[in-house]
GUMAR-38400 format. One record per residue (C-alpha): x, y, z; residue in one letter. Coordinates in Angstrom, 2 decimals, padded with zeros to 5 digits, m for minus. Layout:
BEGIN
[[X, Y, Z], "a"]
...
END
This chain:
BEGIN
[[088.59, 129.35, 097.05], "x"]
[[091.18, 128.87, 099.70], "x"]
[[094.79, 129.35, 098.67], "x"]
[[095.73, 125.10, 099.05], "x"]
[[093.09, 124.51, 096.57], "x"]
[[094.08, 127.86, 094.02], "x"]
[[097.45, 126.13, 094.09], "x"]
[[096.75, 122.64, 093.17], "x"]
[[094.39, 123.88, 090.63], "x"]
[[097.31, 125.94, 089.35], "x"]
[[099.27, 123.35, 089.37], "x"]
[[097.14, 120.72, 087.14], "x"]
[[096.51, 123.34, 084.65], "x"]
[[100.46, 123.54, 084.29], "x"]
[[100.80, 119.77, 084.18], "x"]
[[097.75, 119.42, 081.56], "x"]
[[099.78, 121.52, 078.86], "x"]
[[102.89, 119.60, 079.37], "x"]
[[104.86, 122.25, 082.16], "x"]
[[107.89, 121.03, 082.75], "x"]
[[109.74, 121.22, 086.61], "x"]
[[106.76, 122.33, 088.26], "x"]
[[107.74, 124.07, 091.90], "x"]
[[105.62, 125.00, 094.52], "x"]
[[107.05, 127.20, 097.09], "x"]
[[105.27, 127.93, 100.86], "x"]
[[105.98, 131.11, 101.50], "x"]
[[104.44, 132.00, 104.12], "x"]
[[106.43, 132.42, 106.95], "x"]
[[109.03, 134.60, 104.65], "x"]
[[106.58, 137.02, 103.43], "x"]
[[103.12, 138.16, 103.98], "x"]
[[102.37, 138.94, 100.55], "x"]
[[101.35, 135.27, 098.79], "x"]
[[101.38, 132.17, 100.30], "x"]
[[102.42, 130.05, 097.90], "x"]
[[104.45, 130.52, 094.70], "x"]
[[104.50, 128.31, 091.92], "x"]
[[107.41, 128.21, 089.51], "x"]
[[106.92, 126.22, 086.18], "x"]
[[109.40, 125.68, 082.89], "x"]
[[107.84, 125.93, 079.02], "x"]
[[109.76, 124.96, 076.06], "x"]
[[109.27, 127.98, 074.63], "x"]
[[107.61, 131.92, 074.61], "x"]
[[104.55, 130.57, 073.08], "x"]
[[104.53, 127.57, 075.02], "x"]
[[105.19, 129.85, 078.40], "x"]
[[102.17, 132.07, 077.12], "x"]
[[100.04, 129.47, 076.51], "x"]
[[101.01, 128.27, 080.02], "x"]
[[099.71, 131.22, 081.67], "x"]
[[096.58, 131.73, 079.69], "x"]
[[095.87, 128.19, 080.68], "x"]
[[096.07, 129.03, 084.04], "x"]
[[094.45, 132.37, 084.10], "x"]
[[091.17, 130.52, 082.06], "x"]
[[091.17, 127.49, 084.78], "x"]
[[091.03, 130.45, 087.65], "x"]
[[088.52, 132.01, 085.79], "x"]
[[085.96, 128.37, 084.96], "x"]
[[086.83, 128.07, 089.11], "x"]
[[085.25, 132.05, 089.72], "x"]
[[089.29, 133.26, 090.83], "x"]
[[090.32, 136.53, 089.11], "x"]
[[093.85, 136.75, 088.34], "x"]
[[095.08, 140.67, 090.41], "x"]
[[097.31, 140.89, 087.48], "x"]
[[099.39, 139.05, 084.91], "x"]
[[102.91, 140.73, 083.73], "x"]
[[105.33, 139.64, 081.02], "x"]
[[102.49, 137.99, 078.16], "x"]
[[103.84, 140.88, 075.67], "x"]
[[107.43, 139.47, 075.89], "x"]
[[106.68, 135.46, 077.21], "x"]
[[110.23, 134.67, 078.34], "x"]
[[108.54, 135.07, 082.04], "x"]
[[104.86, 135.95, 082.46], "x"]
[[103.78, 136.41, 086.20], "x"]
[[100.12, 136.05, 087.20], "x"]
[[099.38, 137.07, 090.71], "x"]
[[096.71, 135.79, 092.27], "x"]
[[097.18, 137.17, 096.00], "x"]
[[097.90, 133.81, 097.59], "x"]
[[099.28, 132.21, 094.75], "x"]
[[101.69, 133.90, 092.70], "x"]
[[102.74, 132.29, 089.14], "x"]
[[106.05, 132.40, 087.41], "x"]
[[106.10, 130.58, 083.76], "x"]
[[109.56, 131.06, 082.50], "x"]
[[111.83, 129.65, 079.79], "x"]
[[114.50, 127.58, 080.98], "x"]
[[116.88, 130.36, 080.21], "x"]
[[114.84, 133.15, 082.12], "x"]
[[114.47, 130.23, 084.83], "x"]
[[118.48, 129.46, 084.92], "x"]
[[119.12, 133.46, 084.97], "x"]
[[116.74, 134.30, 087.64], "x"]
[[116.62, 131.07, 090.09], "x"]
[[113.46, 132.95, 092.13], "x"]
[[113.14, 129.09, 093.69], "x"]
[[116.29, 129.34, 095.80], "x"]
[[115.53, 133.11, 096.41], "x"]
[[112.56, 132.26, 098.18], "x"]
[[113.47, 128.60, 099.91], "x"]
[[113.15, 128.70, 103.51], "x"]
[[116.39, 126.52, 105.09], "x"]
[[114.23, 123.49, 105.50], "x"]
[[113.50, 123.62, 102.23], "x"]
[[114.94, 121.29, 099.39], "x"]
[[115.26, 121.70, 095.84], "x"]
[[112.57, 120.37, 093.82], "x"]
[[109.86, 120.48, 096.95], "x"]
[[106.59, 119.93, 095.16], "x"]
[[102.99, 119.98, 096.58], "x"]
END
């Protein structure tokens, strides 16, 4: 599966449990590690877990192995890394503390850039 299609895949499996301020990030000419990172808001710890296991299950029914997933044990920000799509599922507090989107904007970039 191609990295365009990982991250809209991503991206609908967020939106089908109710993800809130989905962000996709194209990262590629700042790094040369992912491609694209996706950036997504729960309600909650469980909801942020449930989040990523939706995810991770939707990679899986597609034949995509997540490389690893970080941060289930605690929720408040669970990372699965799929090469060229990274995943961040946060709280809005973890979101508001960390602000990864504006860490990796290019200039061009403008908050809220979605697919």
């Amino acid at each position: 599966m191609i990295a365009e299609e990982l991250k809209d895949l991503v991206c609908t499996a967020l939106e089908n449990l109710k993800g809130r301020d989905i962000v996709v990030r194209d990262v590629r000419e700042l790094t040369g590690v992912t491609d694209y990172m996706v950036f997504c808001t729960g309600t909650s710890s469980r909801h942020v877990k449930s989040l990523a296991d939706s995810v991770e299950e939707e990679a899986k029914k597609a034949g995509v192995q997540a490389f690893g997933i970080e941060g289930k044990q605690v929720s408040d920000w669970v990372l699965v890394d799929f090469g060229d799509v990274v995943v961040h599922v946060m709280t809005p507090e973890a979101r508001a503390f960390y602000d990864l989107e504006r860490l990796w904007s290019t200039p061009a970039a403008q908050p809220g850039d979605a697919r």
